[in-house]
C-alpha positions as CSV (number, residue, x, y, z in Angstrom):
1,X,-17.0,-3.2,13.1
2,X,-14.6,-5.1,11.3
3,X,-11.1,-5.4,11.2
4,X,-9.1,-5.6,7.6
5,X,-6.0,-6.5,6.8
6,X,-6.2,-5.0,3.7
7,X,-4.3,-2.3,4.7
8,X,-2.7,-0.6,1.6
9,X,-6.5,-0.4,-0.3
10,X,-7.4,1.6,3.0
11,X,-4.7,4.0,3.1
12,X,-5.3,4.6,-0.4
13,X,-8.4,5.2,0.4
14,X,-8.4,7.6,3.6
15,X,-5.0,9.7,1.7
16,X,-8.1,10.4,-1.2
17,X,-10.8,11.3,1.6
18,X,-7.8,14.1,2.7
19,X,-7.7,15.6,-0.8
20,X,-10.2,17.4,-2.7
21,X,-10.7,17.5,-6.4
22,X,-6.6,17.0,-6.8
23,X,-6.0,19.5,-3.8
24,X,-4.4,17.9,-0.6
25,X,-6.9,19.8,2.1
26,X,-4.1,21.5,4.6
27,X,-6.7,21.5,7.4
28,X,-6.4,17.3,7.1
29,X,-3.2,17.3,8.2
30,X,-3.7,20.6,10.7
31,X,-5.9,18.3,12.2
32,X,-4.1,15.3,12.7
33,X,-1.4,16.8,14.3
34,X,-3.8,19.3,16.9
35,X,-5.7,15.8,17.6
36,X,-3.5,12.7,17.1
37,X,-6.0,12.0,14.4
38,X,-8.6,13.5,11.8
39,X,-12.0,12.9,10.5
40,X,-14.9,13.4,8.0
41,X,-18.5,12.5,8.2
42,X,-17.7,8.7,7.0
43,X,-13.7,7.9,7.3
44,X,-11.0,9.1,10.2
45,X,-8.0,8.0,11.6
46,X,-6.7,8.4,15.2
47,X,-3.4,7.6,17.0
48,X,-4.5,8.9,19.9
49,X,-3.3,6.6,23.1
50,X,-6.3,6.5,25.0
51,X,-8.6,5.8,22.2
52,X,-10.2,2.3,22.7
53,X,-8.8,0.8,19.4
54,X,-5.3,2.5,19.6
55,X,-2.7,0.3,19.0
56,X,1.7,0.9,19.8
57,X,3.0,1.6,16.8
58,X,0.0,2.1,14.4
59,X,-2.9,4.7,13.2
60,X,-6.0,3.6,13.3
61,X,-8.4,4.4,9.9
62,X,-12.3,4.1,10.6
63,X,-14.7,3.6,7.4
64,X,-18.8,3.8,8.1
65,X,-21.5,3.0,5.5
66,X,-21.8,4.8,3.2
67,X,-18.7,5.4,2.7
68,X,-18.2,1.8,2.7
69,X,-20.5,-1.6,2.8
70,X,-19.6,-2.7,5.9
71,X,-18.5,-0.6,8.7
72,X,-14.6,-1.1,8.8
73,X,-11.2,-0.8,10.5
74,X,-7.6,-1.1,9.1
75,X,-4.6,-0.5,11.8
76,X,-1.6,0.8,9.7
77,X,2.1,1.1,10.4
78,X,2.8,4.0,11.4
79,X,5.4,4.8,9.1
80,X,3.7,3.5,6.4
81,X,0.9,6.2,7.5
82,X,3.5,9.2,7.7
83,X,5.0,8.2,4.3
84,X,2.1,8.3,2.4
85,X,1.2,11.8,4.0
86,X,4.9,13.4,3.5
87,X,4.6,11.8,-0.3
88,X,1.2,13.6,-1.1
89,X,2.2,16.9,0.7
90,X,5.8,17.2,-0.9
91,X,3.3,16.3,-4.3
92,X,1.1,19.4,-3.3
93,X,3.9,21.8,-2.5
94,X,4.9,20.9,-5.9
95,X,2.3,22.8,-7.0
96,X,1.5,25.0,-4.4
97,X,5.2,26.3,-3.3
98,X,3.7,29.1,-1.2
99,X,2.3,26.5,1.2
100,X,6.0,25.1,2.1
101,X,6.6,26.4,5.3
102,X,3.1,25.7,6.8
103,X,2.8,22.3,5.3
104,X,6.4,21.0,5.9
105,X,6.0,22.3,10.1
106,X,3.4,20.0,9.9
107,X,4.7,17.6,8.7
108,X,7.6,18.0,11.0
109,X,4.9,17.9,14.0
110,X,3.5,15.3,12.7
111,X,6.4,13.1,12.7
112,X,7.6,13.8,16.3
113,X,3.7,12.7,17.6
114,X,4.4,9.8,15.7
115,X,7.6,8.8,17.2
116,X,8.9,8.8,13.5
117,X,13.4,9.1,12.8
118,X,14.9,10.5,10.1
């Protein structure tokens, strides 16, 4: 597998794998924070620390054919990573306002696994 340093066109990439027709899929982020990562058939992500690839300070983000040509890996910041999830989940409780409380505690959880400050 490679590695890319590509990183933003991978983030991009995995933050549309998490959404569905417009609609940020809650169960994506439910996931990443019950198993220091998340996954589809074709692209995950893990900042788990006793995964092979993890790395201090960073999530991994996995891509396998088909969902790409080449079977790849993109290690990104880990801030980066939580502020591109808080920025499409304040985006969806725009929308979705009944979703708030779930989707902020989440969010919440999600930034203490990550080690992430105010």
């Amino acid at each position: 597998m490679m590695i890319s340093n590509d990183s933003e066109r991978y983030l991009n990439y995995y933050i549309e794998s998490i959404q569905f027709q417009g609609r940020l899929q809650i169960n994506a982020i439910k996931e990443l924070v019950n198993n220091k990562g998340q996954g589809a058939e074709y692209i995950s992500s893990s900042f788990d620390p006793e995964d092979e690839d993890f790395r201090e300070g960073y999530v991994t983000l996995y891509f396998w054919k088909p969902a790409v040509e080449k079977d790849v890996m993109a290690f990104i910041d880990k801030r980066e990573f939580f502020k591109a999830i808080s920025k499409i989940s304040k985006e969806f409780i725009e929308k979705e306002p009944r979703i708030k409380t779930e989707l902020e505690g989440y969010l919440k959880q999600l930034q203490n696994t990550l080690n992430i400050s105010d």
